[in-house]
C-alpha positions as CSV (number, residue, x, y, z in Angstrom):
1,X,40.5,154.4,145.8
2,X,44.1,154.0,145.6
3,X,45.7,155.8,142.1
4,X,48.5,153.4,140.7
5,X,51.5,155.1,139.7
6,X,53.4,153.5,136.5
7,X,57.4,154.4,137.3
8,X,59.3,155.6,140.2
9,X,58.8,159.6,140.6
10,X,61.7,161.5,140.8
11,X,59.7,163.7,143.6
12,X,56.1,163.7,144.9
13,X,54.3,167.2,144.8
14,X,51.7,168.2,147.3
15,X,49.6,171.3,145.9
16,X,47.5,172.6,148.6
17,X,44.4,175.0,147.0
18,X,42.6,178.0,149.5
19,X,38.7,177.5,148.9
20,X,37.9,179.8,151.8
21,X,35.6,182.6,151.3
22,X,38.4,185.0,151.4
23,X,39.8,183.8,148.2
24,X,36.4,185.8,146.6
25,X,38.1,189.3,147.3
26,X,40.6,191.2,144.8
27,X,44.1,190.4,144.1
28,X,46.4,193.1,145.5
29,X,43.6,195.5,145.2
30,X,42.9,194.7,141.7
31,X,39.2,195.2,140.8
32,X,39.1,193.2,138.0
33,X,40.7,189.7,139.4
34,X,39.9,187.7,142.3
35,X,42.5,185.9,144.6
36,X,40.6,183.0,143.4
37,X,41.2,183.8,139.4
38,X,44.5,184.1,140.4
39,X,45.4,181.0,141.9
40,X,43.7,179.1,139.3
41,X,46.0,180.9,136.5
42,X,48.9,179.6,138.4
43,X,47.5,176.2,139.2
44,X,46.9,175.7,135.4
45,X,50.1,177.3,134.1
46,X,51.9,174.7,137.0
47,X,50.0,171.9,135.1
48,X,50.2,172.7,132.0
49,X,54.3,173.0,132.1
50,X,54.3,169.9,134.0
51,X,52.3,168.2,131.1
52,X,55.1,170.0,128.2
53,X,58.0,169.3,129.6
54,X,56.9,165.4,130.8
55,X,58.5,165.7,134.1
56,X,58.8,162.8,136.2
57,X,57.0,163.2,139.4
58,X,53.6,162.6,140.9
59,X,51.0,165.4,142.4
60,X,48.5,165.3,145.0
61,X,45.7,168.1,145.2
62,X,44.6,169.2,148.8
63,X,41.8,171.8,149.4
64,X,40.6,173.6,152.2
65,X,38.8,176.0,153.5
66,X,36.8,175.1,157.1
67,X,37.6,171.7,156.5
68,X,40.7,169.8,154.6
69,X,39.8,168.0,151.5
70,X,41.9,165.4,149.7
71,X,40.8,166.4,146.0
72,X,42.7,163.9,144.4
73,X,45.1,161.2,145.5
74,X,49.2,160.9,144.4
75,X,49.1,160.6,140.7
76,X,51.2,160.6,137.6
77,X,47.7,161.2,135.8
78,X,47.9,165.2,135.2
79,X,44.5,164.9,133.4
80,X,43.2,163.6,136.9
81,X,44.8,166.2,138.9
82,X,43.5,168.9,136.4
């Protein structure tokens, strides 16, 4: 299904999101946080200041690991791409 956008973006994101196995070990040899934890704190903190400061662009979400995934279509719909 095609997402509708409401107003001309000013610039289309792609985020592109590691699923592989890998992504279970540490972060820089950190015992207590995964690679995985980490990229979701970033991918949240990305949305969430997206959301505050209303910018004007749409976001795509790609994932991958042995195989590419398109998670969610181009949207202006942050509650979507979340």
């Amino acid at each position: 299904m095609k997402e509708t956008v409401k107003s001309d973006p000013n610039e289309a994101i792609v985020v592109i999101f590691d699923t592989s196995g890998s992504m279970g070990s540490k972060f820089n040899g950190d015992p207590l946080i995964s690679r995985m934890a980490t990229v979701n704190a970033i991918f949240s903190a990305f949305a969430d200041k997206t959301l505050a400061f209303e910018f004007n662009h749409i976001v795509k979400l790609i994932c991958f690991d042995s195989v590419v995934t398109d998670k969610c279509e181009f949207t202006d719909d942050f509650n979507k791409f979340i």
